[in-house]
C-alpha positions as a printed NumPy array, in Angstrom:
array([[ -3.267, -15.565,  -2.178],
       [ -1.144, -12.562,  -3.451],
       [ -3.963, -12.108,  -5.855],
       [ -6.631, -11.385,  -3.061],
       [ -7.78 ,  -7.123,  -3.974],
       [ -7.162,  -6.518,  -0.486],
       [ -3.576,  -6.696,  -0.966],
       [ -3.304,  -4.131,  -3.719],
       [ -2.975,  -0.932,  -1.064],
       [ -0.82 ,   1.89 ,  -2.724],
       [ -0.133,   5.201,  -0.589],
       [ -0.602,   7.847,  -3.243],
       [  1.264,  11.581,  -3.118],
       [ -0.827,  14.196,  -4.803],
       [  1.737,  16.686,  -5.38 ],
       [  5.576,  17.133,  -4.128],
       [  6.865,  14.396,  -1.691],
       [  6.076,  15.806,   1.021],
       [  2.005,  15.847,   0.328],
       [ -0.107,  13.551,   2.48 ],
       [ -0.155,  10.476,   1.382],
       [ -3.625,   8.87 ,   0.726],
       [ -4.389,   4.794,   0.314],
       [ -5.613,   3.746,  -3.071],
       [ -5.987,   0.617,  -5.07 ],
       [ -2.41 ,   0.621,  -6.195],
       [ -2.771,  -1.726,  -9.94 ],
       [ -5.565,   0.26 , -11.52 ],
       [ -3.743,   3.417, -10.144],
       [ -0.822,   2.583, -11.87 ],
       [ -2.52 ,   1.476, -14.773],
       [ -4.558,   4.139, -15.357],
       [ -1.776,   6.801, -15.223],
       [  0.283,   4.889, -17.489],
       [ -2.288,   4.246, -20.285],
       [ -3.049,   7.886, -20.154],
       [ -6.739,   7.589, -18.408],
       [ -5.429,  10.118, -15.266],
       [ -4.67 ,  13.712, -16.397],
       [ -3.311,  15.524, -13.616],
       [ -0.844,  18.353, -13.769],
       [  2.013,  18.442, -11.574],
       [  3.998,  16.122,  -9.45 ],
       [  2.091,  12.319,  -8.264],
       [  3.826,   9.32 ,  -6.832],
       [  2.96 ,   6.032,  -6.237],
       [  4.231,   3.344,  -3.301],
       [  7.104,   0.802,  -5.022],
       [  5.083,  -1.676,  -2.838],
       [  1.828,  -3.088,  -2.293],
       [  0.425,  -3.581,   1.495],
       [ -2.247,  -5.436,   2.807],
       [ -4.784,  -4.847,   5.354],
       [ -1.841,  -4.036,   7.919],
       [ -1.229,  -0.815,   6.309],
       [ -4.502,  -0.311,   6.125],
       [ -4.786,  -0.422,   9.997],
       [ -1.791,   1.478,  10.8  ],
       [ -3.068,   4.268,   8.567],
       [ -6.186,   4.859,  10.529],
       [ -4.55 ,   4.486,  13.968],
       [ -1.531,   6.613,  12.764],
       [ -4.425,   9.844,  11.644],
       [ -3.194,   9.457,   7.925],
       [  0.592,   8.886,   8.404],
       [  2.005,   5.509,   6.688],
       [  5.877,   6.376,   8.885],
       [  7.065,   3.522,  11.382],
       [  4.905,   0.859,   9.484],
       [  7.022,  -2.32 ,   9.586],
       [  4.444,  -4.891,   7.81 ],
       [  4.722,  -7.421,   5.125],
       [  4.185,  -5.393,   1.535],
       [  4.57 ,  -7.062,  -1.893],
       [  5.377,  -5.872,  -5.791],
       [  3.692,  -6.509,  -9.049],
       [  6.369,  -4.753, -10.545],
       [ 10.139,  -4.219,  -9.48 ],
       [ 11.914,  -0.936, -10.437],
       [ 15.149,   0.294, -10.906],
       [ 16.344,   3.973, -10.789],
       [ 19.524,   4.712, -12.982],
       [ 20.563,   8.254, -12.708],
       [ 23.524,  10.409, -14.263],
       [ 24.662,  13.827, -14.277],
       [ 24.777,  13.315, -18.13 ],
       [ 21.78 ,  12.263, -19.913],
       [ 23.737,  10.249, -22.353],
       [ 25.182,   8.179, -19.589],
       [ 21.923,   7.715, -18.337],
       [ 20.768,   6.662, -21.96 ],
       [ 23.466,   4.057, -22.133],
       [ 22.971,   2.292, -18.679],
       [ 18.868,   2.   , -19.54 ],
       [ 19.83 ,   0.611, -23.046],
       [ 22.326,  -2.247, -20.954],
       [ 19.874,  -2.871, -18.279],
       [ 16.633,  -2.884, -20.465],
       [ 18.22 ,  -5.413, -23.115],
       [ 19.634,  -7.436, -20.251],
       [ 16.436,  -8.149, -18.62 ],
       [ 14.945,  -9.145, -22.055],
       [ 17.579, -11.23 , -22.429],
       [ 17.159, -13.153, -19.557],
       [ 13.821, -13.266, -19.16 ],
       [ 12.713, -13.352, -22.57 ],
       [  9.993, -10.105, -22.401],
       [ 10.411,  -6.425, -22.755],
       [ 10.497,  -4.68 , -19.744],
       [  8.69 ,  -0.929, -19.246],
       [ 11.042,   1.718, -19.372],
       [ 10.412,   5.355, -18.566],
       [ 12.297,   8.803, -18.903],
       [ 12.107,   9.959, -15.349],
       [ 11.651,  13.828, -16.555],
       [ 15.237,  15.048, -15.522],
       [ 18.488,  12.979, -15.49 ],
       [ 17.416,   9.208, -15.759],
       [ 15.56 ,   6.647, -16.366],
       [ 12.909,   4.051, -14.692],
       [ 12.735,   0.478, -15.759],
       [ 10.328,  -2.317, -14.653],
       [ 10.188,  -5.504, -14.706],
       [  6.332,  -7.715, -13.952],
       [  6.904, -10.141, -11.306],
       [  5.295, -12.122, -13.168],
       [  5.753, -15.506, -10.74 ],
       [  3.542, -13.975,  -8.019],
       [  6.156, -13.069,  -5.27 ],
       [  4.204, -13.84 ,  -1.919],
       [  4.264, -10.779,   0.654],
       [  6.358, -10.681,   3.968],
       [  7.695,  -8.377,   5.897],
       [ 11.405,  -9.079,   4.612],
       [ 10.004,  -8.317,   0.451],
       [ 12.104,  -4.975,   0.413],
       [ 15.146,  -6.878,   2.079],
       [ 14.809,  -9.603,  -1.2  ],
       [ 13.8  ,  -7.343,  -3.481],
       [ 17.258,  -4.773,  -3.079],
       [ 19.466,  -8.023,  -3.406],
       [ 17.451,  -9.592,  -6.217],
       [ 17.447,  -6.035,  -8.509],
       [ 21.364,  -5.316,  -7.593],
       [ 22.494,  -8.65 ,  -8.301],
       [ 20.764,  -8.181, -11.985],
       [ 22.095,  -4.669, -12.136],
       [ 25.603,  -5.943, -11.493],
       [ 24.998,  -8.404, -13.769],
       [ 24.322,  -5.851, -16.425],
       [ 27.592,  -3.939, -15.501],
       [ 24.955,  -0.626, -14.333],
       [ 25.148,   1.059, -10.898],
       [ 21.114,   1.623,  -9.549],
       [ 20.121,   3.485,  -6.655],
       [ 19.438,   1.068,  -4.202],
       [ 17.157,   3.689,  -1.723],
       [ 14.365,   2.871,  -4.325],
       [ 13.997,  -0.554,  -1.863],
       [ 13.42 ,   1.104,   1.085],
       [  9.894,   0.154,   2.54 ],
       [  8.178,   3.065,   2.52 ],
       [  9.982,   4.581,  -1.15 ],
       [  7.535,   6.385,  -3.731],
       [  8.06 ,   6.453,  -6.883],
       [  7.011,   9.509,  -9.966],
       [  4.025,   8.265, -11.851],
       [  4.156,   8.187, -15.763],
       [  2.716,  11.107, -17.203],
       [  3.38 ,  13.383, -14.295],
       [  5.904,  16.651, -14.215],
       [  8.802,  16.907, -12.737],
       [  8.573,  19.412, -10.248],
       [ 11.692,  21.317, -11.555],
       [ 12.479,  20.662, -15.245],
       [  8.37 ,  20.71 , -15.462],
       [  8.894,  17.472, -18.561],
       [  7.124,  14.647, -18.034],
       [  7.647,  10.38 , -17.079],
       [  6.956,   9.324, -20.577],
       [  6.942,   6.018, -21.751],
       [  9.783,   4.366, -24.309],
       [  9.01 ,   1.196, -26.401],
       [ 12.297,  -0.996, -26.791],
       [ 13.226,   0.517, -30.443],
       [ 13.036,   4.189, -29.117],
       [ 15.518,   3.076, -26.335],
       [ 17.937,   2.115, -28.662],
       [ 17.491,   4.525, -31.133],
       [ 16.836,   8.117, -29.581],
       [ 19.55 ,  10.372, -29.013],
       [ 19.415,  12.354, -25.983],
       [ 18.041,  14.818, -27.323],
       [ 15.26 ,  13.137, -28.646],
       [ 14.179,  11.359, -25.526],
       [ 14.071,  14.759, -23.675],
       [ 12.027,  16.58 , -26.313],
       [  9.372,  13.447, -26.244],
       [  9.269,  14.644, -22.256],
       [  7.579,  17.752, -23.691],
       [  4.061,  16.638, -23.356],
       [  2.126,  13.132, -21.397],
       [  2.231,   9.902, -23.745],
       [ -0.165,   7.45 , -22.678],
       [  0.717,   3.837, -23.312],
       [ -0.246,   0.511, -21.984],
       [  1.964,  -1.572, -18.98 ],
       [  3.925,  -4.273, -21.11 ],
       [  1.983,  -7.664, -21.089],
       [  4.298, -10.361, -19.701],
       [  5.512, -12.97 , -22.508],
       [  8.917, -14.354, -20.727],
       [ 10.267, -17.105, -19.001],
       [  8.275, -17.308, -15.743],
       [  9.829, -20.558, -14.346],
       [ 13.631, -18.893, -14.615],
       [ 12.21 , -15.984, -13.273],
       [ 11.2  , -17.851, -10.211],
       [ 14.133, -19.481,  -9.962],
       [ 15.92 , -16.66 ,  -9.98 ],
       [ 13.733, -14.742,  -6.913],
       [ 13.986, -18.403,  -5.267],
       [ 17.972, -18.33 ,  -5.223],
       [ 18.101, -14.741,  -4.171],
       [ 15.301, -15.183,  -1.347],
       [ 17.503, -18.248,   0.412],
       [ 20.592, -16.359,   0.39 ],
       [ 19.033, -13.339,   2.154],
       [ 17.757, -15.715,   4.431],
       [ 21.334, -17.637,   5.736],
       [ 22.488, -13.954,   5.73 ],
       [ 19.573, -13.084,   8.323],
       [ 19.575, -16.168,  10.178],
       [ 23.767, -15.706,  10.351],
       [ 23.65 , -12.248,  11.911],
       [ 20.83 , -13.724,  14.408],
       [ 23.078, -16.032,  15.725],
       [ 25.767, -13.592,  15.92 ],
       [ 23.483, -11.611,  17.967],
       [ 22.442, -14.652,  20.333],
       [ 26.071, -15.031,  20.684],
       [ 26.874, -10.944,  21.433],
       [ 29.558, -11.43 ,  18.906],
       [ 29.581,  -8.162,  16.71 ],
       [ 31.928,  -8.021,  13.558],
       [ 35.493,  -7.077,  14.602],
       [ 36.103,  -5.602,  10.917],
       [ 34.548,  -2.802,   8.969],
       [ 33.799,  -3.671,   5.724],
       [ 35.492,  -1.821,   3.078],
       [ 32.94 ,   0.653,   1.865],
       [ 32.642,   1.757,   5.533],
       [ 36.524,   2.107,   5.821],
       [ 36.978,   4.029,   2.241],
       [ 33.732,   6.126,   3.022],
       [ 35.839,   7.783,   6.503],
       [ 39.04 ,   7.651,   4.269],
       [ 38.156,   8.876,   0.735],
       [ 34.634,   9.854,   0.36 ],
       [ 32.79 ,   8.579,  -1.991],
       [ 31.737,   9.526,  -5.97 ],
       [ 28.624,  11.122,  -7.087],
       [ 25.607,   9.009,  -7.683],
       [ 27.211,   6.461,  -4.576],
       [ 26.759,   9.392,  -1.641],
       [ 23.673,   8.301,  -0.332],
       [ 23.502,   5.044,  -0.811],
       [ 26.733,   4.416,   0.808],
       [ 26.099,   6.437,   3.69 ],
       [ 22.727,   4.512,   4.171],
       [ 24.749,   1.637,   4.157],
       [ 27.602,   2.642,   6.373],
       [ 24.618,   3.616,   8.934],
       [ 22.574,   0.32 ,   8.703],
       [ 25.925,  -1.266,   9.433],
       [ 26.458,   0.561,  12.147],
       [ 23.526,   0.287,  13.655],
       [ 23.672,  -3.494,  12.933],
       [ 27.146,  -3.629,  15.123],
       [ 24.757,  -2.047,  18.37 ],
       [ 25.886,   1.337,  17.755],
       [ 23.364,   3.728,  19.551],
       [ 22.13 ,   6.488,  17.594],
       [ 23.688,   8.806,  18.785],
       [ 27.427,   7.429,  17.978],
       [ 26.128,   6.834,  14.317],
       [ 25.408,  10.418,  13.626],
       [ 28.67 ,  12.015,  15.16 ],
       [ 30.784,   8.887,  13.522],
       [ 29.078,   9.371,   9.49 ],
       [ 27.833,  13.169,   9.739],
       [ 31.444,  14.965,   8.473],
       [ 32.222,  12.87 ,   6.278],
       [ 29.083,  12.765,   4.671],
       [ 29.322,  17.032,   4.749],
       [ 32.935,  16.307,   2.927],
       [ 30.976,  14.405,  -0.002],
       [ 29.06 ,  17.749,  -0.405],
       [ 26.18 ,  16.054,   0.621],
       [ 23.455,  18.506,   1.71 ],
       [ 23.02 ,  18.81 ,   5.613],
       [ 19.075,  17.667,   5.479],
       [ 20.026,  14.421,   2.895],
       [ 22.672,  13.234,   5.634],
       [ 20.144,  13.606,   8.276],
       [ 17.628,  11.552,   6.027],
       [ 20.457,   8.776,   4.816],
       [ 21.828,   8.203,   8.507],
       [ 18.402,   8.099,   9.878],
       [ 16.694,   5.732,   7.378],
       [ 20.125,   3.614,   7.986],
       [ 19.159,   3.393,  11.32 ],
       [ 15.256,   2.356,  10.252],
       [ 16.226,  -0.28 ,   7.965],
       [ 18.573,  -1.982,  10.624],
       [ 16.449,  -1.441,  13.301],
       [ 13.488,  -3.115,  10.924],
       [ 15.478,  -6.018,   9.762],
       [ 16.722,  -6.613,  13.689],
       [ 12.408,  -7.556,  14.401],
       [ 12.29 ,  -9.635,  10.939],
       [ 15.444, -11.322,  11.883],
       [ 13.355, -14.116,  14.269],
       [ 10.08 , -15.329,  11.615],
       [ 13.04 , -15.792,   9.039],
       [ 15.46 , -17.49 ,  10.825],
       [ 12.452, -20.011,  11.964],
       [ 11.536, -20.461,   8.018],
       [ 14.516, -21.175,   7.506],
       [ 14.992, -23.483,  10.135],
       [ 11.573, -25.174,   8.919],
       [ 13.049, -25.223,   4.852],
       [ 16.743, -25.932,   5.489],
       [ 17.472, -29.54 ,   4.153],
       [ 18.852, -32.804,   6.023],
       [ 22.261, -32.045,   4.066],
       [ 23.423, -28.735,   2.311],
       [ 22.203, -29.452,  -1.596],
       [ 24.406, -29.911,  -4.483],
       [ 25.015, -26.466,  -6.451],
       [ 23.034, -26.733, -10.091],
       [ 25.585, -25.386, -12.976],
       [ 23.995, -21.866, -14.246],
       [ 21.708, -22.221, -17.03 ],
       [ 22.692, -21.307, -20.424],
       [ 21.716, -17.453, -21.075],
       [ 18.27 , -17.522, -23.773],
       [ 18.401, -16.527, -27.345],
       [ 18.001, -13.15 , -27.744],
       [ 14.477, -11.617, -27.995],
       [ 15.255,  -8.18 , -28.027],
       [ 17.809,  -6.055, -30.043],
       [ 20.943,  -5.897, -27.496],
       [ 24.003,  -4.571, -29.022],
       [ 25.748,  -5.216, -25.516],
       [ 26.41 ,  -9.161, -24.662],
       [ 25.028,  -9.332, -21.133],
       [ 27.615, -11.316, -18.819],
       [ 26.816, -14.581, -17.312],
       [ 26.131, -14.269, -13.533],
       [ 25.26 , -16.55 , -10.603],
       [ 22.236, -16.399,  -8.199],
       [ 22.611, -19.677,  -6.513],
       [ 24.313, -21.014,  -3.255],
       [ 27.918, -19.453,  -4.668],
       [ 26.77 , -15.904,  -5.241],
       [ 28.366, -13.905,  -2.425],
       [ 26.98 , -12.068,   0.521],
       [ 29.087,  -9.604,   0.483],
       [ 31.87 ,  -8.104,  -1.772],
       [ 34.693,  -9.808,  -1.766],
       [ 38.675,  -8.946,  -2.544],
       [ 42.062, -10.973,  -2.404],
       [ 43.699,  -8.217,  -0.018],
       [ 41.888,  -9.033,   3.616],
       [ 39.704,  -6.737,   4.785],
       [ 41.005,  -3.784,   7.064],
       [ 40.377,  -2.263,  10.477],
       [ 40.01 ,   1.037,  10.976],
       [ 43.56 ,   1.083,  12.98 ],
       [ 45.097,  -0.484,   9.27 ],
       [ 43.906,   3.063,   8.178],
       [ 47.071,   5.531,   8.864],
       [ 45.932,   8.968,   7.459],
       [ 45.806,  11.672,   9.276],
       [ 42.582,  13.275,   8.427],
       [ 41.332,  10.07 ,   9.264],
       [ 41.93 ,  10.395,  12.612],
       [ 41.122,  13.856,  12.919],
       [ 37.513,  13.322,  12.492],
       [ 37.921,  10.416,  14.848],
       [ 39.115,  12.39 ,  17.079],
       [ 36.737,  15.249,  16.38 ],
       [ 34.081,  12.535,  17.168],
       [ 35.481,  11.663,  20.692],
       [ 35.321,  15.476,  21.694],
       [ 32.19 ,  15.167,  20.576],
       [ 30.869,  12.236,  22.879],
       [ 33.042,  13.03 ,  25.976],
       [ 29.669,  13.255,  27.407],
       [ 29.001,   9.604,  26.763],
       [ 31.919,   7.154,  27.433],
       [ 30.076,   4.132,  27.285],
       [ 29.809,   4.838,  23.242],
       [ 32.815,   5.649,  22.777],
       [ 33.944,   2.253,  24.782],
       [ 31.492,   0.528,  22.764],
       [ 33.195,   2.062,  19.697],
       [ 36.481,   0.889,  20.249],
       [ 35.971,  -2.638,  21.478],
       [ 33.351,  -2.976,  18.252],
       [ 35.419,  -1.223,  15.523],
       [ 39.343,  -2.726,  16.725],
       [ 40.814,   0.739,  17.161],
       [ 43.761,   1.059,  19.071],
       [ 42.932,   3.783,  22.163],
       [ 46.678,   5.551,  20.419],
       [ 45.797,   5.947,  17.404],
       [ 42.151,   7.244,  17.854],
       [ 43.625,   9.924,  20.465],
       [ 47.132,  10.986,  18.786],
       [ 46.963,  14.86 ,  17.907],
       [ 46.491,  15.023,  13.955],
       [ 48.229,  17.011,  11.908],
       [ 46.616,  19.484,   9.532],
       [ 42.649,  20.336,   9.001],
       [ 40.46 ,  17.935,   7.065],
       [ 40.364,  17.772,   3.621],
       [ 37.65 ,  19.968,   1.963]])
């Protein structure tokens, strides 16, 4: 039973991030510095997830360290992290997203001003997930698919296994204003202005009690959950086979070519190294291949080293999942593939939207991937010359190491000319 207390272990953070982290009973934690019951000055964080009595172990063989754990973890509640350089940007995404998940689901979900540039919205899980060890893995794909939905970019890191999150009614360490609490009408109605000045001081106030639609909600986590699961069991059989993918996806390609904006940096560099990784990429070759051109985004030196190697985790983490799903799945899967249900009608609003949330799809037809008319290209479709200057600045770099740079070219289709031609000109700054 998901219900069982056991399986309510939070790792607590007294302090900045980089406290120790100590195992508490994560609902009443979170309850109690919500409704106000905690004071505590300063910075505290909270686990996004909930862990059983596997974390528990690890914690007491590891001398107090929750890093490498690799267990099954659950949510009672599933955030989402929208942040802007400009407040009011910030404002308007929380306002889409918040109104879009009371739209759909028919209940107000808990939204908080994070203290600096953003905002953090919840949403109860109210159906009772059960915990695995692939719950982060569903989790990312069931928030970004209702964040797309919404039209409102998220940072997907806050997915990661081991991610803490601020609790309400704690300081930011640098703007020193508080996670406060926002009921639905203050959301719409607060200038920026007015949400930062409420920062000022702690607000206690109640976790939202669920009232929605619990059956579309579990329909919804259903839908999501079986397409991560054909995506997992198809890259198993890719590996049985020792096929790897003979074309980069696009962000990969445009990330080398273009950089990316701000707010997309790290996620798309922690994407660009799971993928990597994912192709059998040694470490090594995934750090010279995404380090400049992370440094050309302007990201700092220590966040690249953090993105690429948390890349590297969540691959290497979903590689040891991949066998217990694929043999669900195998269990589950159905004598013939099952006809595709039309989407349900969107619900009558319950909650004062003044943006008309598009209709979206969760079920067999929602995509994997991104998808595009143009076909995808290879690196060697990619002609610019800075381009392959850092490609080739990454061979001088491995000359030590041919068998990665072998592995490189056979994995990643570039011609052996076009990766060694002299480039013209320096990089682009």
């Amino acid at each position: 039973m998901t219900d069982e207390p056991r399986f309510d272990v939070g790792i607590l953070v007294a302090g900045s991030p980089a406290s120790p982290r100590h195992l508490v009973e994560h609902r009443r934690t979170l309850e109690a510095f919500a409704d106000g019951s905690v004071e505590f000055d300063g910075e505290a964080y909270l686990s996004h997830y909930q862990f059983g009595p596997e974390m528990e172990s690890h914690y007491k063989r590891n001398g107090g360290s929750v890093a490498g754990f690799n267990g099954p973890c659950r949510a009672d509640w599933l955030l989402w992290d929208i942040d802007r350089a400009d407040l009011a940007a910030a404002l308007a995404d929380a306002r889409r997203l918040a109104g879009f998940l009371a739209e759909r689901y028919g209940t107000d979900p808990a939204v908080w001003f994070s203290g600096a540039k953003g905002f953090h919205i919840a949403l109860r899980l109210a159906h009772d997930p059960s915990p695995s060890a692939t719950f982060p893995t569903v989790a990312r794909s069931f928030a970004e698919a209702l964040a797309a939905a919404a039209g409102v970019r998220v940072d997907s890191a806050l997915y990661d296994l081991n991610r803490i999150v601020r609790l309400p009614n704690t300081q930011h360490g640098k703007t020193e204003r508080f996670k406060v609490s926002l009921l639905a009408d203050e959301l719409l109605e607060l200038t920026p202005q007015a949400v930062w000045q409420r920062a000022a001081h702690p607000r206690g106030m109640s976790l939202p009690v669920w009232r929605g639609d619990t059956d579309r909600l579990a329909a919804d986590w259903a839908a999501v959950e079986a397409r991560v699961g054909r995506a997992a069991q198809a890259r198993a059989e890719r590996r049985a086979e020792f096929v790897p993918d003979t074309r980069a996806p696009r962000y990969f390609l445009e990330f080398l070519r273009f950089g990316v904006e701000p707010g997309e940096r790290a996620t798309t560099l922690f994407k660009c190294s799971a993928w990597l990784t994912e192709q059998g990429c040694p470490e090594k070759l995934v750090s010279a291949l995404l380090t400049e051109p992370a440094l050309d985004c302007r990201l700092s030196p220590s966040e690249t080293a953090r993105q690429i190697k948390c890349g590297i985790e969540h691959a290497l983490r979903q590689r040891g999942a991949t066998n217990a799903v694929v043999a669900e799945a195998s269990a589950q899967a159905p004598a013939q593939a099952p006809a595709v249900a039309e989407a349900d009608p969107m619900p009558g609003p319950s909650w004062s939207n003044p943006w008309p949330p598009p209709t979206f799809d969760f079920g067999a037809n929602a995509p994997v991937e991104e998808t595009s008319d143009e076909p995808t290209p290879t690196l060697a479709d990619v002609p610019t010359q800075p381009t392959r200057a850092r490609w080739r600045a990454v061979l001088e770099r491995l000359t030590g190491d041919p068998q990665a740079v072998r592995q490189a070219l056979q994995q990643l289709s570039i011609p052996d000319a076009d990766l060694t031609r002299q480039a013209e000109g320096g990089l682009p700054t």
